[in-house]
C-alpha positions as CSV (number, residue, x, y, z in Angstrom):
1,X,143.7,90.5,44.3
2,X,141.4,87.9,45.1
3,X,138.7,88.3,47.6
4,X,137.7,86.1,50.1
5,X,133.8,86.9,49.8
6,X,133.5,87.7,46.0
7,X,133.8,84.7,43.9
8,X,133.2,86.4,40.5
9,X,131.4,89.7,39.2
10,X,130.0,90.7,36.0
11,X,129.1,94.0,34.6
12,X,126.5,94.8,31.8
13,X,127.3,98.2,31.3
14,X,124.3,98.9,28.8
15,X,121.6,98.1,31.4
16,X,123.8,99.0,34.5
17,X,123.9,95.7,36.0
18,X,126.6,94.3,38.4
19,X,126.2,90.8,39.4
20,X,128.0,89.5,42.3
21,X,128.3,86.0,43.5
22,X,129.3,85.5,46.9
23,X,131.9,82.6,48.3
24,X,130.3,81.7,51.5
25,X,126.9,81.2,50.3
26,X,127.5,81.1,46.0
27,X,124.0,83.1,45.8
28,X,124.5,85.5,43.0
29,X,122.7,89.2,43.3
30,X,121.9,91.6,40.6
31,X,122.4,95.0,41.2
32,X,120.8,97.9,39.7
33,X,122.1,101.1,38.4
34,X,125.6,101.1,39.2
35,X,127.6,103.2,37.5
36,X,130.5,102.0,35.3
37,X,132.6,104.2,37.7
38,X,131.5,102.2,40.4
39,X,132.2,99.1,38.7
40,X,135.8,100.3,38.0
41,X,136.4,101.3,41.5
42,X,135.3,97.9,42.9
43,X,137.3,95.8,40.7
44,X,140.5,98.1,41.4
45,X,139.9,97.9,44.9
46,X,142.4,95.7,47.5
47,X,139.7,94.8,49.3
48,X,136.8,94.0,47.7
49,X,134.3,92.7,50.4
50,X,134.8,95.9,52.2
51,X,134.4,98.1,48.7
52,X,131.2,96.6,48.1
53,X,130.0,96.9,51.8
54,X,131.2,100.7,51.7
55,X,129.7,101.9,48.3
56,X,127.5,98.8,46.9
57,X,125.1,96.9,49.3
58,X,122.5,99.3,50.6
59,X,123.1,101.9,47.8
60,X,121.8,100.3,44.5
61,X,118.5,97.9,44.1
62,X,119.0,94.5,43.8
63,X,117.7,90.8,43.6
64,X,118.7,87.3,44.1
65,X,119.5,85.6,41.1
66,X,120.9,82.2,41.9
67,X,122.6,80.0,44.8
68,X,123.8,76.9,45.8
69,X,120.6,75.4,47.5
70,X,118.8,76.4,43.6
71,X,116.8,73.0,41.9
C-alpha cells in the first residue's frame, strides 16, 4: 500500500543502509545498520509512517542525504 509520508525507500543490504525519502518535505535520510529483517518488515507493513516511527527513527543512526530546497 502506498504511504502518505514515504515516497520511496531503498535498501543496500551489503552495507545495511535504508534510505527513505519523505513526501512532505522530499529530504531523503540514510539510515544505518538496519537489518534486512527490518527492512522486510517495513516494506510489508500497512502502515508505513507508523512502522518507521515504531521500529526506525530513533533506533538506527542516520543522516540527511538530499531535499527539495538542495542547489
Amino acid at each position: 500500500m502506498p504511504s502518505t509520508s514515504i515516497s520511496k525507500t531503498e535498501y543496500d543490504p551489503a552495507n545495511r543502509i535504508l534510505s527513505v525519502w519523505f513526501v512532505a518535505s522530499g529530504k531523503r535520510y540514510a539510515f544505518e545498520g538496519v537489518p534486512p529483517e527490518t527492512v522486510a518488515a517495513f516494506r510489508a507493513a500497512f502502515a508505513k509512517g507508523r512502522f518507521f516511527n515504531r521500529h526506525i527513527r530513533n533506533h538506527f543512526r542516520y543522516r540527511r542525504i538530499s531535499g527539495d530546497d538542495d542547489p
